[in-house]
Each structure stands twice: as C-alpha cells, then as structure tokens.
Backbone as CSV, one residue per row, in Angstrom:
resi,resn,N_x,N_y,N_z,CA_x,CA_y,CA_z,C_x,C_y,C_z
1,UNK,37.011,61.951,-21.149,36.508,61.798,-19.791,37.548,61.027,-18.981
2,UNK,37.404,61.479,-17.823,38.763,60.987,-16.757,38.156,59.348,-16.355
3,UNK,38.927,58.459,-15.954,39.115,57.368,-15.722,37.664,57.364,-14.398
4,UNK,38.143,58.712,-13.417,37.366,58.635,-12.126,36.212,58.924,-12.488
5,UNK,35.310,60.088,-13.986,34.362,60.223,-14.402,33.293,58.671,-14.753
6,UNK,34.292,57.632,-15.707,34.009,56.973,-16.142,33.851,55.573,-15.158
7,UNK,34.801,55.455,-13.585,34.075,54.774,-12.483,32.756,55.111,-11.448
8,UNK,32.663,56.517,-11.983,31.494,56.915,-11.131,30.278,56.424,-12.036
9,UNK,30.063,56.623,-13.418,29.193,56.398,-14.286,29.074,54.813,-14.442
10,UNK,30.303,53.912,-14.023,29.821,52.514,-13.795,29.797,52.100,-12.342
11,UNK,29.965,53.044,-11.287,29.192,52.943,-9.904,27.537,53.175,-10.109
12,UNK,26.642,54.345,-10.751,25.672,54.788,-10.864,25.059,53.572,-11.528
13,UNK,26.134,53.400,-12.583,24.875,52.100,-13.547,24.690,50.712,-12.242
14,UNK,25.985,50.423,-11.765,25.519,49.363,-10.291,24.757,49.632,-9.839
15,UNK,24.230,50.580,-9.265,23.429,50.778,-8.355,22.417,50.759,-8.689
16,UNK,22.227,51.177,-10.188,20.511,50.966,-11.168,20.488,49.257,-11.136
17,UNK,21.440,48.495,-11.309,21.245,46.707,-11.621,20.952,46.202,-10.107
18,UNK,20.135,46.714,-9.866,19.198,45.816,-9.068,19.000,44.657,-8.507
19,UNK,18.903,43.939,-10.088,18.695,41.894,-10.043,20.198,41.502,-9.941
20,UNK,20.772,42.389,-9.574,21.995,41.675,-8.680,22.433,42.151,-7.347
21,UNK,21.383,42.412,-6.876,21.452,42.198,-5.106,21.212,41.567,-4.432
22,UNK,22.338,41.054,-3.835,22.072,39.682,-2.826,21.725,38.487,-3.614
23,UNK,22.580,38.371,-4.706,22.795,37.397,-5.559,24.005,36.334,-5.378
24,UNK,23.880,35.087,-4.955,25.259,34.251,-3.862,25.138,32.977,-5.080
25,UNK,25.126,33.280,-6.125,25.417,32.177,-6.954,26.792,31.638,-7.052
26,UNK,27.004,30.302,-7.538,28.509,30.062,-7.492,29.233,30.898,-9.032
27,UNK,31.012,30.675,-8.671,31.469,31.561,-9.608,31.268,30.752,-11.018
28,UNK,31.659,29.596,-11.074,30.926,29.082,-12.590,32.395,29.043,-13.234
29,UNK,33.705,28.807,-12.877,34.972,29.310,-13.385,35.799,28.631,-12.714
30,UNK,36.706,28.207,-14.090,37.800,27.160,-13.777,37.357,25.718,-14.360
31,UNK,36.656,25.653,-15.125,36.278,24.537,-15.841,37.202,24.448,-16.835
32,UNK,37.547,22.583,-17.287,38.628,22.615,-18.325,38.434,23.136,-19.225
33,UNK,37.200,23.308,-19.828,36.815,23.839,-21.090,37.261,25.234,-21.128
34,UNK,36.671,26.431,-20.176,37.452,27.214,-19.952,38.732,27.432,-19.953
35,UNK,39.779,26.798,-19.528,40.810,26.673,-19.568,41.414,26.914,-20.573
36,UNK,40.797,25.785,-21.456,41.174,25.376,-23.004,40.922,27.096,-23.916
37,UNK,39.688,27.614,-23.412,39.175,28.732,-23.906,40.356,29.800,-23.963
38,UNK,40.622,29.915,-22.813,41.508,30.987,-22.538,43.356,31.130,-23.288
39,UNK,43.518,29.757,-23.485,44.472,29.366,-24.370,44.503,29.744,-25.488
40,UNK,43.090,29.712,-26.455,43.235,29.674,-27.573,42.857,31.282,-27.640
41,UNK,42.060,31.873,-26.829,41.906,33.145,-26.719,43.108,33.746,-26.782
42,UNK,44.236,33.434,-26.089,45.872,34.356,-25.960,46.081,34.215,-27.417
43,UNK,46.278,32.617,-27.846,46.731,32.659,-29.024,46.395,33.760,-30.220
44,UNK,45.287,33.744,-30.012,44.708,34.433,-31.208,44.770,35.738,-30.870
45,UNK,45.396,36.215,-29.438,45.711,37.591,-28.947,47.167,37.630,-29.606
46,UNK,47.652,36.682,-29.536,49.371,36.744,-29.902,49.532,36.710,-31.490
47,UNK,48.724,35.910,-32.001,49.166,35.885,-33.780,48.268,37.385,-34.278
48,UNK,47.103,38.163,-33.521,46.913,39.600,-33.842,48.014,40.097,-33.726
49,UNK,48.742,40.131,-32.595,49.564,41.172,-31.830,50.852,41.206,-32.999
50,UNK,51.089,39.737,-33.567,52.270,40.038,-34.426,51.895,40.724,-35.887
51,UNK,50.644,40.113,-36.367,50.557,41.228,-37.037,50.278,42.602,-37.522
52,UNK,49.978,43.301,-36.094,49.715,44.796,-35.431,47.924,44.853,-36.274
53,UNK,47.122,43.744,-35.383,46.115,43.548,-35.920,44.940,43.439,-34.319
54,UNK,45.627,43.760,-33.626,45.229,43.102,-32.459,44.025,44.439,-31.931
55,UNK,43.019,43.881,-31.378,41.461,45.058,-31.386,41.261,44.958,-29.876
56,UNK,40.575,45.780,-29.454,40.031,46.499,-27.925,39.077,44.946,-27.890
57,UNK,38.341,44.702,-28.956,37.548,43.416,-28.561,38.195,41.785,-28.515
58,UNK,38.735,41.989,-29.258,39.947,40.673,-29.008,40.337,41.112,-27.156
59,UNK,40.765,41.801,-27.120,41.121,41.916,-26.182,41.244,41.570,-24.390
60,UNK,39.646,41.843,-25.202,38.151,41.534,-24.272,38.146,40.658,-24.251
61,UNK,38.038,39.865,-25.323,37.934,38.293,-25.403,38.391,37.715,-24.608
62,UNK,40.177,37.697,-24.451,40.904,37.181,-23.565,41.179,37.601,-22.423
63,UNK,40.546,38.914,-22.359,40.573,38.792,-20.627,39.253,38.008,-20.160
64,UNK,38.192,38.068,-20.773,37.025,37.690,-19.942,37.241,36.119,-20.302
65,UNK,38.027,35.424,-21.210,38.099,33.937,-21.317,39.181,33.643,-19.819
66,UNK,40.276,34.599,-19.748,41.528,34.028,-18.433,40.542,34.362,-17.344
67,UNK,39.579,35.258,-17.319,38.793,35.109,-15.574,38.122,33.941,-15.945
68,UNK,37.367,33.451,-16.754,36.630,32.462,-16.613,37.367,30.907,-15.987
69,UNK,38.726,31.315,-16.588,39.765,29.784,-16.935,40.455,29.908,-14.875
70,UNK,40.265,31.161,-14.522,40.492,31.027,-12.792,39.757,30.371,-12.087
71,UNK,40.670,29.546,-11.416,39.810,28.494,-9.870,38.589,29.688,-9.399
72,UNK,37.640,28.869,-8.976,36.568,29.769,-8.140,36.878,29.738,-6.448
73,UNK,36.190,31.452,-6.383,36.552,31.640,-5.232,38.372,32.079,-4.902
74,UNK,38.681,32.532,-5.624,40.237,32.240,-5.515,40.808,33.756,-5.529
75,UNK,42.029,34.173,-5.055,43.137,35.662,-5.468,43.021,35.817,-7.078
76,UNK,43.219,35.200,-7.634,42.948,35.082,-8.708,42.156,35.195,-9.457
77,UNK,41.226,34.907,-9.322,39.746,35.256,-9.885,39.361,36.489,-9.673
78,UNK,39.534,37.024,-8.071,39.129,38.561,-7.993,40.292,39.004,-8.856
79,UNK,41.331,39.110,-8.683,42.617,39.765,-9.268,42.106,39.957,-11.396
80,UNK,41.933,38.798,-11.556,41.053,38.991,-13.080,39.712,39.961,-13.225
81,UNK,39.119,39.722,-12.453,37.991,40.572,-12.559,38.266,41.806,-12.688
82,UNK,39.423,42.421,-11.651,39.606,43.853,-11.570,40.179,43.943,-12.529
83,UNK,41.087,43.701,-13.593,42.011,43.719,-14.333,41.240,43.940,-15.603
84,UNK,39.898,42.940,-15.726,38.998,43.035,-16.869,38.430,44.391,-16.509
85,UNK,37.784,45.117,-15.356,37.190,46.120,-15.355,38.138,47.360,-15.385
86,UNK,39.529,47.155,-15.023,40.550,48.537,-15.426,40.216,48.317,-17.036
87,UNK,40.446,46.989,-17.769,40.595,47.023,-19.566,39.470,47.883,-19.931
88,UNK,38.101,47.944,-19.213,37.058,48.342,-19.687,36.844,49.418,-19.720
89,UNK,37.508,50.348,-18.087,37.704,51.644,-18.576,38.392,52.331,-19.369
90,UNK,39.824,51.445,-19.190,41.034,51.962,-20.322,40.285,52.487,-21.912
91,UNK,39.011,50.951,-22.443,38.800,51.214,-23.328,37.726,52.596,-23.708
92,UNK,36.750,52.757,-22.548,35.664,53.719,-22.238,36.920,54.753,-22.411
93,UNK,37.916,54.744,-22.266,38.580,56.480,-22.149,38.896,56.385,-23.929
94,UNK,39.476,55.528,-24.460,39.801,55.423,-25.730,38.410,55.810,-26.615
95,UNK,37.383,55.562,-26.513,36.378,55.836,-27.483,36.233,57.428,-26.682
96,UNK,36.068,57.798,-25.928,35.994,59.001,-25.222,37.204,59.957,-26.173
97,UNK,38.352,59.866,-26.182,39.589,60.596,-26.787,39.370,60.576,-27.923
98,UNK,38.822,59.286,-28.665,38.307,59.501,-29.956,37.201,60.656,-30.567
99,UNK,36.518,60.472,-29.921,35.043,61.718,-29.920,35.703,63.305,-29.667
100,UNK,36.653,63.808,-28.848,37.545,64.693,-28.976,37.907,65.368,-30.064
C-alpha cells in the first residue's frame, strides 16, 4: 500500500477519535527526565545499530522518547512529531511489502 493510501487510512481513523476535539492540554515535553530518556533511548538505538540488531520498535522508542525530550510549544516539537508520524508510515508500508 502507497504511503498516500496509508495517510488517508490515518486521516479516516482521526476523524473517528473524537475525544480529541478541541482538546488544549499542555504539551507535557521537555522535562529533564525526558531528556535523560531520550539519551539512553539513542544509546540503545546505537549499540543495536552496531550490532545490525536494531528493530522498527526500538526505533519507535527513540523517536517518541526525542519528541518527548523537545521544549513545549516549540519548531521542534512539531518538527518531531512529523518525523515520528513519517517513521510510522514508513513502518505501515514495511509490514504492508511484507504481506506481498
């Protein structure tokens, strides 16, 4: 399935999530702890990566730990977000090519 198949099918599912309309909570991101998170998250992205061990969910891990570890409200924070939701389709096409 094409990348644009697989943003329309997570446009449709938005539009079913509901209990997040007109939801103005704060972003919750950029806490030291976070920070710290996102550190050890790479790491453990980097000692996979050397030993060609490294998984779609690790992956995950560390992107959704570096948005968390972004100032709120910030270029940055949106800039992570999108970056986590390209990883997500990237991976939606990979289990897709698999089933092929």
């Amino acid at each position: 399935m094409s990348a644009v198949a697989i943003l329309g099918e997570v446009l449709q599912t938005r539009h079913d999530l509901t209990k997040f309309d007109g939801v103005d909570a704060p972003d919750g991101t950029g806490t030291p702890s976070a920070v710290r998170a996102a550190e050890r998250e790479r790491c453990i992205s980097d000692a996979l990566k050397g030993r060609h061990a490294l998984t779609w969910s690790q992956v995950l891990r560390e992107c959704a730990a570096d948005t968390e570890a972004a100032p709120p409200d910030s270029p940055r924070l949106r800039r992570d977000l999108i970056i986590t939701a390209a990883f997500l389709v990237a991976w939606v096409e990979a289990i897709d090519r698999r089933k092929s």
